[in-house]
Backbone bond lengths (Angstrom), bond angles and torsions (degrees), N, CA, C in turn:
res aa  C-N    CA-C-N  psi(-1)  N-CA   C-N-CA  omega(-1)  CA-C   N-CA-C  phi
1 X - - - 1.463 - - 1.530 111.24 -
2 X 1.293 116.07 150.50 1.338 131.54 -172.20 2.009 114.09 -76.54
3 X 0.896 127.29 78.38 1.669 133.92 146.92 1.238 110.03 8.78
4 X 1.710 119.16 142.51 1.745 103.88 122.15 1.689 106.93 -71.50
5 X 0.627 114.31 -25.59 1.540 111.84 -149.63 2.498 82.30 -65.24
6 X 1.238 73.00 -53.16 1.903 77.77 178.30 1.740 105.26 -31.03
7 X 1.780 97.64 -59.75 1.704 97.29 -153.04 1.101 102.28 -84.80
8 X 1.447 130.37 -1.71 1.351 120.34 171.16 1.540 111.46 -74.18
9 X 1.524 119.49 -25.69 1.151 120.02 -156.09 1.597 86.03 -102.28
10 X 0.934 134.45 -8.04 1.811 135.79 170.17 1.374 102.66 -79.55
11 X 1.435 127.91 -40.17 1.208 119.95 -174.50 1.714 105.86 -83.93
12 X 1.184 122.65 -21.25 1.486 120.52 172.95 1.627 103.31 -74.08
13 X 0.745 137.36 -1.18 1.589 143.43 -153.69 1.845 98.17 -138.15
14 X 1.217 106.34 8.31 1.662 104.57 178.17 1.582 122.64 81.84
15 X 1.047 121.72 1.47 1.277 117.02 161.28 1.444 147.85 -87.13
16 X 1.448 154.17 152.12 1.636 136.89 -99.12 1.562 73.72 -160.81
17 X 0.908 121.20 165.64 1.395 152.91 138.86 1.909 96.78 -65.14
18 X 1.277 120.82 151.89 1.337 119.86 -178.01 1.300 97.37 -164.43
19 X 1.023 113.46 159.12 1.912 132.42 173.86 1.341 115.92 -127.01
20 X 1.413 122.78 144.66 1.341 123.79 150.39 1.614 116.59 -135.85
21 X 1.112 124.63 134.46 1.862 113.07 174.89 1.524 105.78 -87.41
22 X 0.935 112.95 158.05 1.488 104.37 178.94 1.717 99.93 -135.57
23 X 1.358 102.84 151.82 1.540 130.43 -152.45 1.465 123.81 -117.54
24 X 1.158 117.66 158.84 1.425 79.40 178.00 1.330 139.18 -94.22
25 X 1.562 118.42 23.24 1.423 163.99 179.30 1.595 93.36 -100.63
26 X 1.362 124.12 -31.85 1.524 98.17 -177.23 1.817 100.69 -147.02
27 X 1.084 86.47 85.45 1.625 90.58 166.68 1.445 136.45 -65.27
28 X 1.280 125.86 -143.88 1.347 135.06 -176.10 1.220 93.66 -89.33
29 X 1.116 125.63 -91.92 1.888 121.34 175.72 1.230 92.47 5.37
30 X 1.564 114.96 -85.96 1.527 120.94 -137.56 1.593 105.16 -62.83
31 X 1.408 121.10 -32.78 1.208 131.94 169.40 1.865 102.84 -32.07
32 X 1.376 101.98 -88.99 1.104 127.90 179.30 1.514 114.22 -21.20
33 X 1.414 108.57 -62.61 1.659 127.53 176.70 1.600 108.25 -56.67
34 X 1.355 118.96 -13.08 1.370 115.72 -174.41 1.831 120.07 -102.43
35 X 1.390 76.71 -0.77 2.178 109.32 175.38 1.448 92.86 -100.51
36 X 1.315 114.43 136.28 1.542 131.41 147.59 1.691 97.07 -58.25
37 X 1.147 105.14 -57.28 1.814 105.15 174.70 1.030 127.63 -131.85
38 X 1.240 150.31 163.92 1.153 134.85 -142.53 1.609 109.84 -109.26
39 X 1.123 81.68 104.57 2.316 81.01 -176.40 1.301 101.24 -61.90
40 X 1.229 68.97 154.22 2.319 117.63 162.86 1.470 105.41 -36.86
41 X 1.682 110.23 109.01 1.650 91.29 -175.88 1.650 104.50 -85.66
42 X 1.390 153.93 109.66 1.458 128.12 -164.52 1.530 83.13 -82.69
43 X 2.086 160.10 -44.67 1.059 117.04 -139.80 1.717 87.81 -167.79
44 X 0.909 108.03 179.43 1.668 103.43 -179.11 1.852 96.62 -154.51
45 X 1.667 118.26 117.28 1.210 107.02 176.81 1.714 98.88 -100.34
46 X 1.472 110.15 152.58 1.389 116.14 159.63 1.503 109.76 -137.28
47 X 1.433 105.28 121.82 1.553 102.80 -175.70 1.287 114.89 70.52
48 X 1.152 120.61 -138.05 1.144 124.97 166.10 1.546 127.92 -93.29
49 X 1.266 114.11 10.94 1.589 123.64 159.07 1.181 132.13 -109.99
50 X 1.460 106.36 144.52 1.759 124.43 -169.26 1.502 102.84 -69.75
51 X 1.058 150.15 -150.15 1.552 175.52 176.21 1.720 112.98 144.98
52 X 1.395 87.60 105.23 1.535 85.03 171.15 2.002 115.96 -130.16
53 X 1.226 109.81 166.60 1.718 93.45 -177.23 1.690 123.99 86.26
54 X 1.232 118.37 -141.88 1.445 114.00 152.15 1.186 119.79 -57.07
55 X 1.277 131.84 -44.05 1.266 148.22 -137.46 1.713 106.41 -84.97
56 X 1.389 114.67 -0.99 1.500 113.52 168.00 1.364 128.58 -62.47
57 X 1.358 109.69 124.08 1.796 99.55 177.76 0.827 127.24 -44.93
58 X 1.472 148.66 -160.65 1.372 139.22 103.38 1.873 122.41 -43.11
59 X 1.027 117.91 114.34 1.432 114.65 -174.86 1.540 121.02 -70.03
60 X 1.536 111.10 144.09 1.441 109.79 -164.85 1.573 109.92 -149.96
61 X 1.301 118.18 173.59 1.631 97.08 -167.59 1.360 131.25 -33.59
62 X 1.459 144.24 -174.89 1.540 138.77 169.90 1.671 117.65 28.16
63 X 1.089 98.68 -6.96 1.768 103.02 158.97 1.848 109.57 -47.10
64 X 1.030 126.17 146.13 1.995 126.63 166.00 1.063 104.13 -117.68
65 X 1.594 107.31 94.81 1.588 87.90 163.22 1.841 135.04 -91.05
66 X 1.182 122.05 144.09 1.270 138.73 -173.60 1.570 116.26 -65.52
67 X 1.420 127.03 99.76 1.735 76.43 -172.75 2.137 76.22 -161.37
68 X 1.335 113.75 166.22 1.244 141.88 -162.61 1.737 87.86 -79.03
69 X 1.337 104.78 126.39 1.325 119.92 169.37 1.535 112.19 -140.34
70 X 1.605 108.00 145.49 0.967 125.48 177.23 1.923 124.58 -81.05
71 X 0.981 136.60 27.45 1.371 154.02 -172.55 2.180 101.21 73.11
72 X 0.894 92.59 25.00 1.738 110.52 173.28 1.954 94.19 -69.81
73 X 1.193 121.35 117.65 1.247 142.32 155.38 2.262 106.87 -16.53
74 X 1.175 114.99 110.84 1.496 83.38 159.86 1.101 134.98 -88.86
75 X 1.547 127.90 141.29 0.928 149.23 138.09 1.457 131.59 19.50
76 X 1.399 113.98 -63.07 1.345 126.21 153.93 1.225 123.54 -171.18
77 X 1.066 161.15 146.61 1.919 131.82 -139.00 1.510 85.70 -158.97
């Protein structure tokens, strides 16, 4: 499981909070495939609900996910 102690030390090391929505042209796969590795998810909104922790769905179209990026371009915002 993901730390503060982790994201503090991601953000000393250059990393952002980042978003992508995903579509139904660009799913989770494609998410994934667009990481050399697969970032830190911190939260997943759908609609009008948060999921953060265990408590993340499985992600699926128009889902946003939240997640630690390295100055990597997003995806689709």
């Amino acid at each position: 499981p993901l730390t503060t102690d982790d994201i503090r030390n991601a953000y000393r090391n250059g990393a952002s909070i980042r978003q992508t929505r995903l579509t139904d042209s660009f799913g989770w796969d494609d998410f994934l495939g667009h990481h050399e590795q697969a970032p830190p998810v911190l939260a997943l909104v759908r609609g009008n609900q948060l999921f953060i922790g265990t408590d993340i769905p499985k992600a699926k179209a128009r889902d946003v996910i939240l997640y630690l990026g390295n100055g990597e371009t997003d995806s689709t915002a």
